[in-house]
Each structure stands twice: as structure tokens, then as C-alpha cells.
Backbone bond lengths (Angstrom), bond angles and torsions (degrees), N, CA, C in turn:
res aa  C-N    CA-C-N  psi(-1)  N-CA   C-N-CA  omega(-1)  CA-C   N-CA-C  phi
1 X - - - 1.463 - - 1.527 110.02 -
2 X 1.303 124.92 105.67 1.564 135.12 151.07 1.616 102.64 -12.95
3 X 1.210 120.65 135.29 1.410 128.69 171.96 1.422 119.92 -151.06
4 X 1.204 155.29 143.05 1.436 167.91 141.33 1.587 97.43 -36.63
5 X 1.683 103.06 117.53 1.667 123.19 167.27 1.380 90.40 -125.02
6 X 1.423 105.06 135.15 1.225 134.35 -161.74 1.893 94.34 -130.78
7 X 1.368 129.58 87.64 0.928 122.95 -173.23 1.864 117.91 -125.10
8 X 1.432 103.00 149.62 1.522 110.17 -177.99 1.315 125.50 -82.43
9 X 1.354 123.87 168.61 1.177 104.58 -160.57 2.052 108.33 -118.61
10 X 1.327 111.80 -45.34 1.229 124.64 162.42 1.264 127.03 -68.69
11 X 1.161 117.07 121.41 1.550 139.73 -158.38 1.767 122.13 47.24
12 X 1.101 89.55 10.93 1.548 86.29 -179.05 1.805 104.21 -110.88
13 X 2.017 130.54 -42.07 0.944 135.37 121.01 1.156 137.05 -31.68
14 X 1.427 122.48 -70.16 1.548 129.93 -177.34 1.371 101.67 -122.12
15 X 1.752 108.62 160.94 1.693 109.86 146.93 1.274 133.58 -45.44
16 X 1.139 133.22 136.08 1.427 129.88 -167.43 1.735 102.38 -147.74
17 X 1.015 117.39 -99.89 1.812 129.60 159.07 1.443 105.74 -2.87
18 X 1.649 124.27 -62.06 1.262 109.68 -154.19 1.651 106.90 -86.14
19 X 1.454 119.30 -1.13 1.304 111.41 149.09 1.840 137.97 -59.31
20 X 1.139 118.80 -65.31 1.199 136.63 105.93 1.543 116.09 29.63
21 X 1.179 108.51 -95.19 1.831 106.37 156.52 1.258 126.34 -50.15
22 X 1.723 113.58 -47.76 1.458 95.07 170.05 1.299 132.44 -58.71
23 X 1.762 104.20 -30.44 1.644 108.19 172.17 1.373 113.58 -52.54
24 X 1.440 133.02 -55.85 1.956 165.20 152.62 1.659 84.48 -3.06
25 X 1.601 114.71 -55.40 1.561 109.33 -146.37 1.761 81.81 -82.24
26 X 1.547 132.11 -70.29 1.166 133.62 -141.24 1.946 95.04 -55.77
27 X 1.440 119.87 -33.59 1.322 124.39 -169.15 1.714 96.88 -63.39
28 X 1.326 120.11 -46.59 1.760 126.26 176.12 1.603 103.78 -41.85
29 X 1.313 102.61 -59.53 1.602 121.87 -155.58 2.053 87.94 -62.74
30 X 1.449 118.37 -48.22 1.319 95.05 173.83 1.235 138.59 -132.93
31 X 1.631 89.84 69.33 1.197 110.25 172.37 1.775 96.92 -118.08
32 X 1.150 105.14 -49.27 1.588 98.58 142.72 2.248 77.34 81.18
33 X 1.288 115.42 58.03 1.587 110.90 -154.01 2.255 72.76 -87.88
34 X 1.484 122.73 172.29 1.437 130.14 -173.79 1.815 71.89 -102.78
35 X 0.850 136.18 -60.73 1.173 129.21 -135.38 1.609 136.45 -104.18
36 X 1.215 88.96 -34.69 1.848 114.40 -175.91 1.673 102.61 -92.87
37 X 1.256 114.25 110.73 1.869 124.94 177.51 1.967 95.21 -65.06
38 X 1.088 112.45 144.36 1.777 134.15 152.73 1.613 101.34 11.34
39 X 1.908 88.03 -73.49 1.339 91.40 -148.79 1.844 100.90 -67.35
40 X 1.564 113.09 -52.35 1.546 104.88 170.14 1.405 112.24 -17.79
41 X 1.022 108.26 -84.43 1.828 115.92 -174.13 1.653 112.18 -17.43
42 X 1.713 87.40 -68.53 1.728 102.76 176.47 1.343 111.72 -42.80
43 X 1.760 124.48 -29.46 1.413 98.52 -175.25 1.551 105.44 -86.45
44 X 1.249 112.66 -20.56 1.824 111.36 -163.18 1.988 94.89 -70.41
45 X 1.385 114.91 -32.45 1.208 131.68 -169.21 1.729 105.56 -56.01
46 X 1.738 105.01 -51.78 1.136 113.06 -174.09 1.477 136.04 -58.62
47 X 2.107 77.43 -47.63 1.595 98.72 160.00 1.802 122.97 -41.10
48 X 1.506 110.47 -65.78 1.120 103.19 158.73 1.615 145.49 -18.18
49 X 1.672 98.98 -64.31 1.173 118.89 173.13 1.514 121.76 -30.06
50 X 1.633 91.26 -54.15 1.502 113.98 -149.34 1.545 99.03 -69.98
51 X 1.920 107.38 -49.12 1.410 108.19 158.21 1.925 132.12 -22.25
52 X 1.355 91.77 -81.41 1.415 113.94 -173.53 1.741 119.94 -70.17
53 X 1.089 108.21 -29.48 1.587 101.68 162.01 1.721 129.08 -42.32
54 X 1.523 107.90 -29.20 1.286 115.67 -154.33 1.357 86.08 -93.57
55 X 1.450 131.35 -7.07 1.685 122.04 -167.69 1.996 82.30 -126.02
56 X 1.048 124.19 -49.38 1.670 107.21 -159.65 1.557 105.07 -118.79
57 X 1.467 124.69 30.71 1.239 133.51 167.71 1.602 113.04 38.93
58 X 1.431 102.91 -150.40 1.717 96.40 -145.29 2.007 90.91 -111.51
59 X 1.202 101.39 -162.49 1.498 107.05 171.51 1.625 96.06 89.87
60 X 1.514 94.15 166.30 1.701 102.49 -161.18 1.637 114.16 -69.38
61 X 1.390 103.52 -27.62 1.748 105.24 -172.34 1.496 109.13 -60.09
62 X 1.780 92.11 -50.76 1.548 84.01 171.59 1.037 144.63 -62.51
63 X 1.746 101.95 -20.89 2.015 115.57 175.85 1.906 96.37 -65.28
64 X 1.021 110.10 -26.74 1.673 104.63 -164.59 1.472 89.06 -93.11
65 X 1.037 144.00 -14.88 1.534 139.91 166.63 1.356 113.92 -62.43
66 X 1.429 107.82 -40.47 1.598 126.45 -175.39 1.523 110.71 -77.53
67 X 1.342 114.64 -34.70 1.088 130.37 -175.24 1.509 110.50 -83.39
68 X 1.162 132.09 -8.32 1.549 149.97 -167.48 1.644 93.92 -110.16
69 X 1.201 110.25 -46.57 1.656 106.57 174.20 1.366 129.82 -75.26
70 X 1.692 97.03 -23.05 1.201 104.26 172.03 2.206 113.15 -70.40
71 X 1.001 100.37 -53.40 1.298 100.42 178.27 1.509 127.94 -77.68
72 X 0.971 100.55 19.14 1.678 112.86 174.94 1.471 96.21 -101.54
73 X 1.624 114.20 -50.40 1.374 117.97 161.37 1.822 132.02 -43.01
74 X 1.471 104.22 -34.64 1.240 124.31 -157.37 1.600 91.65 -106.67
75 X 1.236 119.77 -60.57 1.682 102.56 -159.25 1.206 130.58 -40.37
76 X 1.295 118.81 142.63 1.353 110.97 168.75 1.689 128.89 -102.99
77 X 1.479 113.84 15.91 1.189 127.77 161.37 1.444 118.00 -113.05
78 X 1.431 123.21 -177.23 1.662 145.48 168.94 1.756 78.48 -59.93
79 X 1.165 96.02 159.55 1.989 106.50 154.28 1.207 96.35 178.36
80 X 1.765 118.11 176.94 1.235 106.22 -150.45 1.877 95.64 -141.44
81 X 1.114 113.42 -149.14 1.263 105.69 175.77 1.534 120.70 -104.71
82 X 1.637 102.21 -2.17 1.527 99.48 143.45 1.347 116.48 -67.55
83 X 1.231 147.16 -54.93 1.388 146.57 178.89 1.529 109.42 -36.62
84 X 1.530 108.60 -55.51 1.789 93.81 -166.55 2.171 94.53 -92.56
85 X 1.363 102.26 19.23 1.923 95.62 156.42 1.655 108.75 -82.46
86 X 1.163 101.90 -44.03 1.540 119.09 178.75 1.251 120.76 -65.35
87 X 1.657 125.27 -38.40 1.743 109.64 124.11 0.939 150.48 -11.04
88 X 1.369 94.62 -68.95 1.577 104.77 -173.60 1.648 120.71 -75.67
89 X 1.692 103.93 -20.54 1.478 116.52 176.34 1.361 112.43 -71.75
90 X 1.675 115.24 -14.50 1.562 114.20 178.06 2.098 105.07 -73.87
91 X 1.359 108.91 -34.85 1.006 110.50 -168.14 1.600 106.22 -88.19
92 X 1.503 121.88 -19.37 1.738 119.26 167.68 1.267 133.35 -72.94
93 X 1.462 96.83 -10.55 1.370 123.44 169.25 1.634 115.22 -65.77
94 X 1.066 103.43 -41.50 1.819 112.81 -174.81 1.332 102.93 -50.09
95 X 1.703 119.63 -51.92 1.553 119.67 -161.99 1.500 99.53 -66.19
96 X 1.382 128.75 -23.11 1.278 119.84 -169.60 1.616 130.89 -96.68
97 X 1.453 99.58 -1.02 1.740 134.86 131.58 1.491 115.19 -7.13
98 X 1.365 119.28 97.35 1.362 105.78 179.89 1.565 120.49 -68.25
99 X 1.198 143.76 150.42 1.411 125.85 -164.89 1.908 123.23 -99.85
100 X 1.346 95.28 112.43 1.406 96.28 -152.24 1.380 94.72 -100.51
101 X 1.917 114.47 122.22 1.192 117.54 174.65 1.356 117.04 -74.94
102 X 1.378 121.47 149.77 1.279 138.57 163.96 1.727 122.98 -57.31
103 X 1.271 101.19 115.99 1.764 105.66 -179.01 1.464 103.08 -26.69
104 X 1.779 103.38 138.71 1.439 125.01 179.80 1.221 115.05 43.03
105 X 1.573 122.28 18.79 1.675 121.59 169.72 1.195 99.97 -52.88
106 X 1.999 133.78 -69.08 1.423 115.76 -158.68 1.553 119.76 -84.64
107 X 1.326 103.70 -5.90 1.981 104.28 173.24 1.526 93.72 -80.96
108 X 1.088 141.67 -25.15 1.752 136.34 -174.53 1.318 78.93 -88.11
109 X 1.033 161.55 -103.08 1.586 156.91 -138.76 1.732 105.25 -38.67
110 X 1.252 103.51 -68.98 1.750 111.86 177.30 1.141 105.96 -22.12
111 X 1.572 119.77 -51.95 1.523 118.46 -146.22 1.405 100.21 -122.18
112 X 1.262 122.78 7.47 1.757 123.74 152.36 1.262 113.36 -101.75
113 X 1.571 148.63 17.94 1.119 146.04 -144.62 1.753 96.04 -122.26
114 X 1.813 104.39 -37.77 1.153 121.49 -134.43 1.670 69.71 -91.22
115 X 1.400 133.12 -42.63 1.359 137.27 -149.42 1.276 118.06 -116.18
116 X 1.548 120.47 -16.12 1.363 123.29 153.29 1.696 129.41 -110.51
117 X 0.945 110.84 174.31 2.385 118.40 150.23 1.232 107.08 -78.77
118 X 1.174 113.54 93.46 1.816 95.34 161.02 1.767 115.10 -108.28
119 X 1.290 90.03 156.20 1.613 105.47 -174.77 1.729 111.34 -123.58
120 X 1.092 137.12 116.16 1.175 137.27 -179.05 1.295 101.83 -85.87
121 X 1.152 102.65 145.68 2.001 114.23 -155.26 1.585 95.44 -152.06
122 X 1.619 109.94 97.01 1.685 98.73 179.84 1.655 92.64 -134.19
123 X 1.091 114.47 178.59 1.864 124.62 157.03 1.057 110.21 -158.88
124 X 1.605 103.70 160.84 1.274 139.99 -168.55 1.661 125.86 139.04
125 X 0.905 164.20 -134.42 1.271 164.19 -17.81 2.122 80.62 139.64
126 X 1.321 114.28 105.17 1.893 100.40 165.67 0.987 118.34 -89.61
127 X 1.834 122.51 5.43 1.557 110.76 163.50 1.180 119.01 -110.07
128 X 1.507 125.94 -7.33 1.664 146.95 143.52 1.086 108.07 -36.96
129 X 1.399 104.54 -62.41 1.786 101.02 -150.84 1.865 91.77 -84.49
130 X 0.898 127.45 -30.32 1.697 119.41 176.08 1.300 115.06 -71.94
131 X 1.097 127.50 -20.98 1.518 144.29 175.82 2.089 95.49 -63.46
132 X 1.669 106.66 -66.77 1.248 124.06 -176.79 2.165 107.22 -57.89
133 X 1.088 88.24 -43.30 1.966 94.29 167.60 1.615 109.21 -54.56
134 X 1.378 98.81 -58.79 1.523 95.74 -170.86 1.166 120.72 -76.03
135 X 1.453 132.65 -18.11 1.447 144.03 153.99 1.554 118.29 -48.01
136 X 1.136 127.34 -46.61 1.443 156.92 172.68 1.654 109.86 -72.79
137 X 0.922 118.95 -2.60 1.382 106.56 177.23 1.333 128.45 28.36
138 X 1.533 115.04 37.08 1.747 120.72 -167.57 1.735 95.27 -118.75
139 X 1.459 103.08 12.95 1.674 97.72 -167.92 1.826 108.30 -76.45
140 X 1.089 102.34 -15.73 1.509 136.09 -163.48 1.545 107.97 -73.28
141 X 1.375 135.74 -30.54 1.133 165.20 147.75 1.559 128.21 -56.05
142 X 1.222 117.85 -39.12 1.507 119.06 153.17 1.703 130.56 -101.33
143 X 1.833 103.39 145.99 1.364 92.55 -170.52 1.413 94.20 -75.55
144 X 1.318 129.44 -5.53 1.552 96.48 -147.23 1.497 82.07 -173.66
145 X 1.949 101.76 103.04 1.656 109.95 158.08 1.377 134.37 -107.89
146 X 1.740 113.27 145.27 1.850 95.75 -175.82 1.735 86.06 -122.89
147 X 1.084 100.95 157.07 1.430 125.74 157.50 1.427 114.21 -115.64
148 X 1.561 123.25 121.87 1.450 133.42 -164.99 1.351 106.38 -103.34
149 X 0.971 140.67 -171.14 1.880 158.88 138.25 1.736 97.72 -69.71
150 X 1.315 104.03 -55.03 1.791 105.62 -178.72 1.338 122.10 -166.84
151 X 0.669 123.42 168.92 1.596 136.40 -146.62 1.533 91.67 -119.49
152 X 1.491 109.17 95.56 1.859 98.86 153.30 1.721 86.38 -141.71
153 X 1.619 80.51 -169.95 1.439 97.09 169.64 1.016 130.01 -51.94
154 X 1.751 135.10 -20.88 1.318 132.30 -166.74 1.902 84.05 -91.95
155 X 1.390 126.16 -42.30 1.183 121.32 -156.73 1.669 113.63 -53.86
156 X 1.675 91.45 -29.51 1.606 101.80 -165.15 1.752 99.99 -100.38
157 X 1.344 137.00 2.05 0.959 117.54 157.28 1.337 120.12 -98.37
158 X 1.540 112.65 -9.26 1.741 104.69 149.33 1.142 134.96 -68.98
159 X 1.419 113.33 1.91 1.529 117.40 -172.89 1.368 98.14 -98.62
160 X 1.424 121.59 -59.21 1.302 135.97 160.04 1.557 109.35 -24.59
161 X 1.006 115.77 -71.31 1.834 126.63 174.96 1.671 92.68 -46.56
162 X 1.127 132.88 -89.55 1.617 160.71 -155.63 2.025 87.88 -42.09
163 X 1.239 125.92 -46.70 1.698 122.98 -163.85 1.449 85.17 -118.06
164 X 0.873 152.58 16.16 1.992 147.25 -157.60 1.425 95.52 -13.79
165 X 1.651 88.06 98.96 1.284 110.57 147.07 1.613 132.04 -120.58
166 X 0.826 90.10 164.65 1.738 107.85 -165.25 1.229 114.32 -75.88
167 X 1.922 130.87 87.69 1.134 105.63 -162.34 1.476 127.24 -73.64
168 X 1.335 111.74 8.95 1.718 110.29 -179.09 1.657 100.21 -82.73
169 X 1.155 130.53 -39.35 1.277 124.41 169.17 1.471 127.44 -71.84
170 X 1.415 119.67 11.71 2.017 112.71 -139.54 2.132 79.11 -121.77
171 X 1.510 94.81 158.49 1.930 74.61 177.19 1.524 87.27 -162.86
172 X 1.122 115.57 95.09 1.549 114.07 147.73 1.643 144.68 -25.73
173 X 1.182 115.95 110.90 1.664 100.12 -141.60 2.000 70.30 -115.57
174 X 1.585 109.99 147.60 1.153 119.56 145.92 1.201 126.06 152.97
175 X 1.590 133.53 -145.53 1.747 125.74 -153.98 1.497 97.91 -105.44
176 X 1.418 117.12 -36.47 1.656 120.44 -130.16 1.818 90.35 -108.34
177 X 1.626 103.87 107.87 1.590 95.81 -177.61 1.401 116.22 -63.23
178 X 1.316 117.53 -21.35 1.667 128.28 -174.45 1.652 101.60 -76.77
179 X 1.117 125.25 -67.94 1.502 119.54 -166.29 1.580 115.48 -103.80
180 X 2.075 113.69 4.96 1.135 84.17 -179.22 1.227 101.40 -119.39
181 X 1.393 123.12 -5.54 1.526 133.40 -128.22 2.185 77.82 -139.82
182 X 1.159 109.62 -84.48 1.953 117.98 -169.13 1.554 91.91 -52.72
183 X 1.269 139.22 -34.98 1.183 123.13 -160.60 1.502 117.47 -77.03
184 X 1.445 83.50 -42.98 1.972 99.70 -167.36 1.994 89.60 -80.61
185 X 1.062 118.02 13.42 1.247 101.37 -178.45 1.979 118.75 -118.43
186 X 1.662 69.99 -11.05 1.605 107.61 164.86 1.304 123.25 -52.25
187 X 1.305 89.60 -58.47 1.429 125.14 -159.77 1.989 105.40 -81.65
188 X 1.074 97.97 -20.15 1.548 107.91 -172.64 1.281 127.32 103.50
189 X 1.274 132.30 9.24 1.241 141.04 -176.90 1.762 120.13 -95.34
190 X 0.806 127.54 -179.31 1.536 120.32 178.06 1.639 93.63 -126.03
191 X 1.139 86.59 139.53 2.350 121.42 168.43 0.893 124.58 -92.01
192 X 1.641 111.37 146.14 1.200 121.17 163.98 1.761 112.56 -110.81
193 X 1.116 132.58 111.44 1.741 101.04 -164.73 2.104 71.78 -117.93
194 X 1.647 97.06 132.47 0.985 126.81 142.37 1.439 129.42 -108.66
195 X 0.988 96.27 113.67 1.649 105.33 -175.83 1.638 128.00 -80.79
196 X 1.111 126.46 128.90 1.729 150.40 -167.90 1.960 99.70 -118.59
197 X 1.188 90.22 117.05 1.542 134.97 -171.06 1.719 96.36 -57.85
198 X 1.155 120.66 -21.17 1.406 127.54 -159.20 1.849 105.79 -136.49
199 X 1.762 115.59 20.10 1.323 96.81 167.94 1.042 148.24 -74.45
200 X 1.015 152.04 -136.37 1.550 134.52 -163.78 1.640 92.05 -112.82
201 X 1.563 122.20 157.59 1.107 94.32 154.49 1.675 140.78 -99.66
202 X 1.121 86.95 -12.03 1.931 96.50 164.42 1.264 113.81 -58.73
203 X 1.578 146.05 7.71 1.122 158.23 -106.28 1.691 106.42 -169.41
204 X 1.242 125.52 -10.29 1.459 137.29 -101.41 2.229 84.67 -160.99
205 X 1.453 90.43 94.44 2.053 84.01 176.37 1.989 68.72 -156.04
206 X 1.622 86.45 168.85 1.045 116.16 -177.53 1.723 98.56 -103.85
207 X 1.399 101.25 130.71 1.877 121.31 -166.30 1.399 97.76 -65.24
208 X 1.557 98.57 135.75 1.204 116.60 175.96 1.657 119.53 -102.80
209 X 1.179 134.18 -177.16 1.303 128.31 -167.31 1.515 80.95 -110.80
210 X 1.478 104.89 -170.48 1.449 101.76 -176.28 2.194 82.90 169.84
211 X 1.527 102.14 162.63 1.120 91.67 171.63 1.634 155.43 -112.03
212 X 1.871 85.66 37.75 1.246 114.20 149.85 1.519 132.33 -107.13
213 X 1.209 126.94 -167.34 1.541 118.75 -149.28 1.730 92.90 -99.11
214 X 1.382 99.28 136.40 1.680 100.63 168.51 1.480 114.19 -106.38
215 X 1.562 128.59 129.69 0.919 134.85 179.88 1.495 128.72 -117.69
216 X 1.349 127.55 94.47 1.613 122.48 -141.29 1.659 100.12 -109.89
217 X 1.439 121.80 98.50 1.401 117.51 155.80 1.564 148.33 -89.24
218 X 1.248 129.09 -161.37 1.423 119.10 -175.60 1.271 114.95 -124.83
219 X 1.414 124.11 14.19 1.580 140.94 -171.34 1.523 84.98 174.51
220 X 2.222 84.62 149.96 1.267 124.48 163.07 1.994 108.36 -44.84
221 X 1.425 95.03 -70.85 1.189 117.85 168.92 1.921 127.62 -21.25
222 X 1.094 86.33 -48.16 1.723 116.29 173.15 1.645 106.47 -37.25
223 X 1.126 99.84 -51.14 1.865 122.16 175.39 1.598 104.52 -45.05
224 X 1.063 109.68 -30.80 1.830 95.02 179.46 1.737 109.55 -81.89
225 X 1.267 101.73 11.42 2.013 93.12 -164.98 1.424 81.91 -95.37
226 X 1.565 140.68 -48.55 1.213 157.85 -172.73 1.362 110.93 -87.32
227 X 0.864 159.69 -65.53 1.377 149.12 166.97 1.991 126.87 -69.88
């Protein structure tokens, strides 16, 4: 039976996160704090995050925005506005990341394309993430892509409404239990949450039931035994 795949695009397609961290580490290394270990930082960092996302959304400028606030917060010297450029150059670096697909991403695409609808369903940044589509050459594979502000339940029953689809057939495939996996399950649809070793952690809830079908694998790839 033909069905609607509704799939994500960051870390579940390509690497995404572990850029991101590497930027996280070089910002540690110079901030150079006497006192506060990695992970400290990481939590005051997150805190932040969690704040400012909801007003200046996702994508790298803004991680280096966050990351500029963070160390104005954090330093323990004078510094100047060369210092938070040199910030922000840890986080401009990410977009220029070549985009490395995830094992058996385009042989699982080939052979779900032919047998399902898929819709690529990501957010953040809409000239980032099209920049990262067109790099990836996976744009080729869906009829029909949106880029959001965010991923909840209201996002995915406008999409649903917007292409009318059928949510007993429609299935959200991806990494992030909070926006890709709790939302679409929110919303009424059935999941796929494949999980990536390296997701974010704001990203990061424990799966909820919902009253469509949840389907939890161990590879992208996995998707051809079931679909």
C-alpha cells in the first residue's frame, strides 16, 4: 500500500549536530574559563539556548549569537569585539561543512521513492537548510519540501491540512524524540524515530505514546524491511 513519508532532514539524512559540537568545543578551548569544566559551560550554554530559540530560531548564526552571549556571560577577562568576531567565526564555519550523508541514506531513498510520497520536513534557518538540500543532492527524491520555524504539532497538522493527507497512512520518519518523533504523534500521525548517536540535546524527551503507531529502528536503512 502507497503511503505518505514525512521525513527529516538533519541528522537523520546527513550530519548535522556533530558540527555544532565541534564549534561548542573550539568556543571552550577559547574561552579558556580557570574554573568551569566543558560540561558546566555546556549546561549554562544550553540554558541559554533553550531561552533564545523561541525568539531567534535555529541555524548556525544564531548558535554563534548564543555563543557570543554566552561568553560575554562567561569571560573572565576585558575582550573586545574582536573576541566575540572570533565567536562567531566558530559558528560560520558549520555552514561551510561539506554535507555528509548518513549510511544507506540514498539506497533507502531509491527504493522508497518508487513505493511511497515523501515530503522532507526540516527547520531552522530557510536559506541554511536549502543551501544543505542542494549540497546533498537528496532534493530530487521528494515531491514536496517545507522548511518551518519549528516542528510541533500545530506545524504538522498544517502540512497534513496544506497536502491532505491521511493521517492513518502518513509516518514521520526521524532522530529528534521532541520535534520529530512526540510531535508528529501529537498531531495524530504514526513515527518512525531512528535514532543518531550524536543528537542534539535540547532535542532529547523520552517517547511518548500518542494515537498513532510508533515504530522504533536501528538504521535509516531499516525502513526498507517495513516500507
Amino acid at each position: 500500500m502507497r503511503q505518505s513519508l514525512i521525513i527529516d532532514a538533519d541528522d537523520t539524512l546527513w550530519e548535522n549536530n556533530i558540527y555544532f559540537e565541534r564549534a561548542f568545543d573550539e568556543f571552550v578551548a577559547y574561552l579558556d574559563h580557570s574554573k568551569l569544566k566543558a560540561e558546566e559551560i555546556r549546561t549554562i550554554f544550553d540554558e541559554m539556548e533553550a531561552v533564545n530559540n523561541k525568539t531567534r530560531g535555529y541555524g548556525s548564526l544564531n548558535f554563534g549569537r548564543n555563543l557570543q552571549q554566552c561568553y560575554e556571560h562567561l569571560c573572565e577577562r576585558e575582550f573586545s569585539d574582536i573576541d566575540l568576531e572570533k565567536v562567531m567565526d566558530f559558528a560560520r564555519a558549520i555552514i561551510d561543512q561539506p554535507v555528509e550523508l548518513i549510511d544507506g541514506v540514498k539506497d533507502t531513498l531509491d527504493y522508497l521513492v518508487t513505493r511511497h510520497d515523501l515530503t522532507l520536513f526540516t527547520k531552522g534557518h530557510p536559506e541554511e537548510q536549502k543551501l544543505k538540500i542542494d549540497r546533498s543532492g537528496l532534493g530530487v527524491y521528494f515531491g514536496h519540501t517545507a522548511i518551518v520555524k519549528e516542528k510541533d504539532s500545530a506545524s504538522y497538522r498544517r502540512l497534513v491540512a496544506e497536502r491532505q493527507l491521511d493521517p492513518g497512512v502518513t509516518w514521520m520518519i526521524g532522530n529528534s524524540p521532541r520535534s520529530d518523533i512526540n510531535a508528529a504523534l501529537e498531531a495524530g500521525l504514526n513515527a518512525v524515530f531512528v535514532p543518531h548517536a550524536r543528537t542534539w540535546i535540547l532535542e532529547k524527551q523520552a517517547l511518548l505514546e500518542g494515537p498513532g503507531k510508533l515504530l522504533k529502528l536501528e538504521s535509516f536503512r531499516d525502513l526498507t524491511r517495513h516500507f
